[in-house]
C-alpha positions as CSV (number, residue, x, y, z in Angstrom):
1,X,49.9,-10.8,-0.1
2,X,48.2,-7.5,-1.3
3,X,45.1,-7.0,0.2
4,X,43.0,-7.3,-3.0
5,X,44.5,-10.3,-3.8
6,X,43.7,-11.7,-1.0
7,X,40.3,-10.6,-1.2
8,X,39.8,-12.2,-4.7
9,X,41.5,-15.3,-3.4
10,X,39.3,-15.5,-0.2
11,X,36.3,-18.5,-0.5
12,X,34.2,-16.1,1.7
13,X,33.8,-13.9,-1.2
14,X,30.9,-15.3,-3.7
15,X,29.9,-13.6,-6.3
16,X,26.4,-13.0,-7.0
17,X,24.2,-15.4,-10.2
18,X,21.3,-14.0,-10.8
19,X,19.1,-16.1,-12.9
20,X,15.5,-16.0,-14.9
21,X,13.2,-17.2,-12.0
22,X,11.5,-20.4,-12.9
23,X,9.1,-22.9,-10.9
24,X,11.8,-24.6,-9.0
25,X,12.9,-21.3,-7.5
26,X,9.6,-21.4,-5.4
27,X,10.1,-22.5,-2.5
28,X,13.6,-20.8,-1.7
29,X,11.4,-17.7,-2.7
30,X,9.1,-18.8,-0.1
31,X,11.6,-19.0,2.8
32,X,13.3,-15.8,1.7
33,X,9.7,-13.8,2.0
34,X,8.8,-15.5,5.4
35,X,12.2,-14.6,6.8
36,X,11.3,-10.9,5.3
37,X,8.1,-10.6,7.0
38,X,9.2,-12.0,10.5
39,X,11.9,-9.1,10.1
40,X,9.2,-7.1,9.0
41,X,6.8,-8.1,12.4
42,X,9.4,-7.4,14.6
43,X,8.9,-3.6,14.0
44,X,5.4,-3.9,12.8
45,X,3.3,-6.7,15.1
46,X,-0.1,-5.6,13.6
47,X,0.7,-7.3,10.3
48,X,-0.5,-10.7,9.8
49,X,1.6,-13.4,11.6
50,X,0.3,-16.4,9.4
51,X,3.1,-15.4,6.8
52,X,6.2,-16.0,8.8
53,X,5.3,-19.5,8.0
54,X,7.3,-20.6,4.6
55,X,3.9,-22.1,3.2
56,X,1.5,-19.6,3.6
57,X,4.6,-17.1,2.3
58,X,5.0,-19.2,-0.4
59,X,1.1,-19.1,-1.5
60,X,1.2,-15.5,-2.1
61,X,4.7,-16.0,-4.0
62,X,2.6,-18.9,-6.6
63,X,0.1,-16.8,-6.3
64,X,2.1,-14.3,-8.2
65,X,4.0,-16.6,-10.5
66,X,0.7,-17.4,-12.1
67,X,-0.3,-14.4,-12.6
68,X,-0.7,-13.7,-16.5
69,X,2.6,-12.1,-17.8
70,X,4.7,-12.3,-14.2
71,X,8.3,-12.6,-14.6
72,X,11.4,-12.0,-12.7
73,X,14.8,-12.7,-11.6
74,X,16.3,-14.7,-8.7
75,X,19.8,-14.5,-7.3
76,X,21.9,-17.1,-6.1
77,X,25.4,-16.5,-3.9
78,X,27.2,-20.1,-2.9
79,X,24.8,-22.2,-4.8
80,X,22.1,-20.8,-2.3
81,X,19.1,-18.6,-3.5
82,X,19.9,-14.8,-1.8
83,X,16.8,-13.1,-3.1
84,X,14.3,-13.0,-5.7
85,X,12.2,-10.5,-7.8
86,X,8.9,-10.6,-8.7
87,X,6.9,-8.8,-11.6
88,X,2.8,-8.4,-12.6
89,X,1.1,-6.8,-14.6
90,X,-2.2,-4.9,-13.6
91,X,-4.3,-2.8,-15.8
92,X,-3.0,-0.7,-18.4
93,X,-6.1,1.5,-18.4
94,X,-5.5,2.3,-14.8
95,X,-1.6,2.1,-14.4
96,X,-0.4,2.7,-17.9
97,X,2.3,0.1,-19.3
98,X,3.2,-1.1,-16.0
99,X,5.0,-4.0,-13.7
100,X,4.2,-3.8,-10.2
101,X,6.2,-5.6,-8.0
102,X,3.8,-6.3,-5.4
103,X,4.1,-6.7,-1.8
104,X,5.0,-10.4,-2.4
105,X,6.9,-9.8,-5.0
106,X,10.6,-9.6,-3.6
107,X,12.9,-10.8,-0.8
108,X,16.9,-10.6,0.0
109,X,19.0,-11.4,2.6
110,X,20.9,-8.5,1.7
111,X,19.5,-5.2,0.3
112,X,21.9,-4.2,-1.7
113,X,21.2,-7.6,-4.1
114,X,17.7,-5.8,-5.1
115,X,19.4,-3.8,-6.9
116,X,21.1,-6.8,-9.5
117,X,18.0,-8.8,-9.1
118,X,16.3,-5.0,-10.2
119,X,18.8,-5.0,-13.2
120,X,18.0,-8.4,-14.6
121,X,14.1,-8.4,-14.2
122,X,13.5,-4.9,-15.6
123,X,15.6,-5.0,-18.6
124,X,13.2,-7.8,-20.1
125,X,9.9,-5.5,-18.4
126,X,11.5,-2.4,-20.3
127,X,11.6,-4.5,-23.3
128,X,8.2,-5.8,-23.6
129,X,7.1,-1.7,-23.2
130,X,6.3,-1.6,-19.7
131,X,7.9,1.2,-18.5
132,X,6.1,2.4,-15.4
133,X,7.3,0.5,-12.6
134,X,5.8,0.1,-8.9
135,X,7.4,-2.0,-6.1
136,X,5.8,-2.6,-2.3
137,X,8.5,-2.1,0.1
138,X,8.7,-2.9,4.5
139,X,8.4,0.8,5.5
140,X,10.4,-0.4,8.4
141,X,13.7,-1.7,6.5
142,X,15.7,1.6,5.8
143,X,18.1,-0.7,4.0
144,X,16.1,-2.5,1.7
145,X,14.1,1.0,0.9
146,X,17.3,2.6,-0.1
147,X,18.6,0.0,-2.1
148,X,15.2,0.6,-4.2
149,X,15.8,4.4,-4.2
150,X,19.5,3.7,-6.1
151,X,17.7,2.2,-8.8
152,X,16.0,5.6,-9.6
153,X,12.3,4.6,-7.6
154,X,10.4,7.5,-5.2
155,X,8.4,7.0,-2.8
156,X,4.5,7.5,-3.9
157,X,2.4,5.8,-1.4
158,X,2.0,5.3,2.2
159,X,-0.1,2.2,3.4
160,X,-0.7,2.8,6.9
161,X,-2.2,0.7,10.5
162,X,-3.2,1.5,13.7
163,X,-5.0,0.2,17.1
164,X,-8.2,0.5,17.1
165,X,-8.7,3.5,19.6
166,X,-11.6,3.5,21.9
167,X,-13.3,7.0,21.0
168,X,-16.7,7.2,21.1
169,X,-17.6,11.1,21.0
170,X,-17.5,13.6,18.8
171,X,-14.6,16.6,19.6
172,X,-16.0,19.9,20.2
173,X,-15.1,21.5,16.8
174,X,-18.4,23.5,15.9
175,X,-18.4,20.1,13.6
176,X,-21.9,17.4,14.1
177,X,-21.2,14.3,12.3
178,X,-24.1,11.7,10.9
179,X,-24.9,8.9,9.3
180,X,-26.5,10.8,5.4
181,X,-29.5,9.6,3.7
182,X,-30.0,7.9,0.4
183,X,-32.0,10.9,-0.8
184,X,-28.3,12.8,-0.3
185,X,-27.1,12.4,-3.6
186,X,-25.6,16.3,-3.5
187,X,-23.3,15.1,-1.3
188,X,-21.8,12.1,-3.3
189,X,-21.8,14.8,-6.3
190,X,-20.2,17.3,-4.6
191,X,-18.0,15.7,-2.2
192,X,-17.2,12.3,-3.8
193,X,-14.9,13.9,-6.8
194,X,-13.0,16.1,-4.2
195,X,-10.4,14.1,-3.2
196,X,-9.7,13.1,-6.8
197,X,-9.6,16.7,-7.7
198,X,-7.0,17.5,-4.9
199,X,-4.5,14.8,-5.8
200,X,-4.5,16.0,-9.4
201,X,-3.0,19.7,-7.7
202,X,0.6,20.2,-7.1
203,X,2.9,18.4,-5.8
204,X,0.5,15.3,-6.5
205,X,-0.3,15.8,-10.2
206,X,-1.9,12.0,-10.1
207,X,-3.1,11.6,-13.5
208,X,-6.2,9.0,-12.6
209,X,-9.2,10.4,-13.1
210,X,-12.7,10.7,-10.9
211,X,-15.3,8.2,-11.9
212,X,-18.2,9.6,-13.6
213,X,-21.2,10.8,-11.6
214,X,-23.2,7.8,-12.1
215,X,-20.9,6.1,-10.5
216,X,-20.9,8.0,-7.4
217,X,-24.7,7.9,-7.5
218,X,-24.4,3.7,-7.6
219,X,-21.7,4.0,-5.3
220,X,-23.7,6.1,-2.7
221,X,-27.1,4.2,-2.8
222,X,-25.1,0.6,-3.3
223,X,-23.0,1.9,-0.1
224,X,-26.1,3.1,2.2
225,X,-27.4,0.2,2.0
226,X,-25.2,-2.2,3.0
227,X,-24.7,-2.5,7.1
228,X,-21.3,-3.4,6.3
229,X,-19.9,-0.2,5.2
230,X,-20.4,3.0,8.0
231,X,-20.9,6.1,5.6
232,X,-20.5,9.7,7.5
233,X,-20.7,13.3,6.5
234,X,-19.4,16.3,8.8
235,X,-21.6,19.8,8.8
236,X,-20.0,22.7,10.0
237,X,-21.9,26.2,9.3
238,X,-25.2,24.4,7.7
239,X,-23.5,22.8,4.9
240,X,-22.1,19.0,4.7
241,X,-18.3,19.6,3.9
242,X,-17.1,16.7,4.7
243,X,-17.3,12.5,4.1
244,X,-15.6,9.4,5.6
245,X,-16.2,6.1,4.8
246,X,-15.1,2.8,6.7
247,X,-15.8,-0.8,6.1
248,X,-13.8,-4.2,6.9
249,X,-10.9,-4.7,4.6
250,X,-12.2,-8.0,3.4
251,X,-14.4,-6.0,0.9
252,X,-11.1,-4.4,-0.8
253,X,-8.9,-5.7,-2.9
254,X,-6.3,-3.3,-0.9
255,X,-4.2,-4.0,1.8
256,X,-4.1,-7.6,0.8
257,X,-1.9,-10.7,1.8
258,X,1.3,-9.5,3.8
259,X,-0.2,-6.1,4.4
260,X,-3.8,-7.2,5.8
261,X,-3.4,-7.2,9.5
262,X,-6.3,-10.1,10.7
263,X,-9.6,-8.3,12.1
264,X,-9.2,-5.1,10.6
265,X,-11.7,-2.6,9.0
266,X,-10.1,-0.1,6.2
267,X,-10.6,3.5,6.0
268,X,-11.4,3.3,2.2
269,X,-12.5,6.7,1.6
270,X,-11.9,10.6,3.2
271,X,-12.2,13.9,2.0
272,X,-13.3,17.3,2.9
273,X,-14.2,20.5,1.1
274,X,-11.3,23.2,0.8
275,X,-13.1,26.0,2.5
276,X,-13.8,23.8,5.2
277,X,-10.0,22.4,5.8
278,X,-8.5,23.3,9.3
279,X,-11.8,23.5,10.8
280,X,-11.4,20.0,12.5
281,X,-14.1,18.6,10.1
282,X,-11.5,15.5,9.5
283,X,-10.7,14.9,13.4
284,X,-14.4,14.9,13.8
285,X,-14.9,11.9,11.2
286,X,-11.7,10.4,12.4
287,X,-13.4,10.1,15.8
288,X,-16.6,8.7,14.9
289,X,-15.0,6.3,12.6
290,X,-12.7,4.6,14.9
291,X,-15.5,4.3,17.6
292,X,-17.9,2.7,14.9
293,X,-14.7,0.0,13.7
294,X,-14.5,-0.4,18.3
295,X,-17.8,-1.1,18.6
296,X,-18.0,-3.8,15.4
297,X,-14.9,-5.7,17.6
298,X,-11.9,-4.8,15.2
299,X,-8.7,-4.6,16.5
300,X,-6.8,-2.4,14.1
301,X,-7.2,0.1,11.2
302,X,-6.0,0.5,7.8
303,X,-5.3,3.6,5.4
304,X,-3.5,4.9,2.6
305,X,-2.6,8.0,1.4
306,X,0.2,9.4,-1.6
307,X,2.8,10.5,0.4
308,X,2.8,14.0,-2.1
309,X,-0.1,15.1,-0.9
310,X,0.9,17.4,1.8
311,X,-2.6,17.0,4.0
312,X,-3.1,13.5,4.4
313,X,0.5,12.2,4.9
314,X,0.5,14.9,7.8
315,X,-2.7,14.9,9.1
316,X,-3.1,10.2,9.4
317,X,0.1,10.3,11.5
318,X,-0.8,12.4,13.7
319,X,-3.6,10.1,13.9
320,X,-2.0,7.0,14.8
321,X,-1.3,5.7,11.5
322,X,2.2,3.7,10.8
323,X,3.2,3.6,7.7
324,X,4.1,-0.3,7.2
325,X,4.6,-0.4,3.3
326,X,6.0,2.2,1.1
327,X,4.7,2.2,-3.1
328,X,7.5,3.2,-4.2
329,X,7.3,4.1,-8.7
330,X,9.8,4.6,-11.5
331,X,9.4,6.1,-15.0
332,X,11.3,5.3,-17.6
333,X,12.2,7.2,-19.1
């Protein structure tokens, strides 16, 4: 018998049925994203263990199913559920017309079914006008990260962890490193936009724009004030050049669900001045802030950075930082 006859005639080839997702597709979903994330752990033990349980995995997939406008696909091999895709929408005003598949938002057994479960979801986002689309992908899993890269996606964004590392002094860098006062409000003027500023340079070009001063201002006094959140400027040759800003992740809406490691504080905020970059101004924060999350009693730390900017995505690795989830985006067109 010719081989591809015999191929065709073989009951251990299925072919793939992927299907609109609907409620009943839940708890499959549920299995296929805690057998996902105990892959995931294996590589990355910070993350949160609590979601290699089928019901708290399958929280986070309702949890997305309700969401206002979520659709997606699910594929079935066998008559058993393979995979699924999940799609949300967030804000237009921040994300344009956009789908985000979210870190919840998508499972398989095998990576290259993504890609038809891909097919089938996006042709209904695509028609509704949402054509900016944003899937959270296991660092770890070269397959499954591939598979998303054949459907056209890049990688944008980096969420990274660490250990907490005991450091409690500042390096000798010519850099002194404080705590700044209320009355600073220079600082959050002149510092605070930086960072946006930098990521709207080549090869970034991120098209979000700073918040207006007054919301700095709020920021900075809202931010002093609270014993929650550690606030610290650099100075290096009588000016402040730089500012870091750490708090527990609980106060974000980042690094949520499968990508919140339990007793960790987030790195939320980091920039220096250009004329001061190279200096060690940012090794000098680093340090302080790690020893302030030690002392507190968390275990690990949390970042992000765009994986374009060509500072950060060199300078938190060599830090410590993992990346655990890639953002990965497509435009159409």
């Amino acid at each position: 018998m010719p081989l591809a006859q015999a191929e065709l005639s073989s009951p251990a080839v299925s072919r793939l049925d992927v299907q609109p997702f609907a409620d009943e597709h839940l708890e499959e979903a549920a299995t296929l994203l805690a057998e996902r994330h105990r892959h995931h752990r294996a590589t990355e033990p910070l993350l949160p263990p609590r979601y290699e349980d089928a019901s708290a995995a399958g929280e986070e997939v309702e949890a997305l199913w309700r969401s206002e406008a979520a659709s997606g696909a699910i594929a079935v091999r066998g008559g058993r559920a393979v995979g699924y895709v999940l799609g949300i929408a967030k804000s237009d005003a921040v994300w344009g017309p956009n789908v985000w598949v979210d870190y919840a938002g998508h499972a398989v057994e095998q990576a290259e079914d993504v890609r038809d479960l891909y097919a089938a979801a996006a042709a209904r986002w695509v028609d509704d006008g949402r054509t900016r689309h944003y899937v959270q992908v296991p660092a770890t899993d070269a397959e499954l990260v591939d598979a998303w890269f054949r459907v056209s996606f890049g990688a944008q964004q980096a969420d990274g962890l660490c250990e907490i590392a005991a450091v409690s002094t500042v390096p000798s860098t010519g850099v002194s490193v404080r705590v700044p006062s209320p009355d600073e409000v220079d600082v959050a003027t002149r510092i605070g936009p930086s960072l946006h500023e930098h990521q709207a340079l080549s090869p970034v070009f991120s098209m979000r724009e700073a918040a207006p001063e007054e919301r700095f201002l709020q920021w900075w006094s809202e931010d002093l004030a609270n014993p929650k959140i550690g606030t610290f400027v650099a100075d290096a040759d009588g000016r402040t050049v730089g500012l870091f800003q750490v708090c527990s992740v609980e106060l974000s809406d980042d690094h949520a669900g499968l990508a919140r490691p339990d007793n960790a504080t987030y790195l939320a905020y980091a920039a220096t001045l250009p004329e001061a970059r190279g200096a060690g101004v940012g090794i000098a924060l680093t340090s302080v802030v790690f020893a302030w999350a030690g002392e507190r009693g968390y275990v690990t730390m949390v970042t992000d950075w765009r994986v374009t900017n060509l500072l950060s995505s060199r300078f938190w690795p060599r830090r410590g930082f993992r990346t655990a989830f890639l953002r990965l985006y497509r435009s159409i067109p």
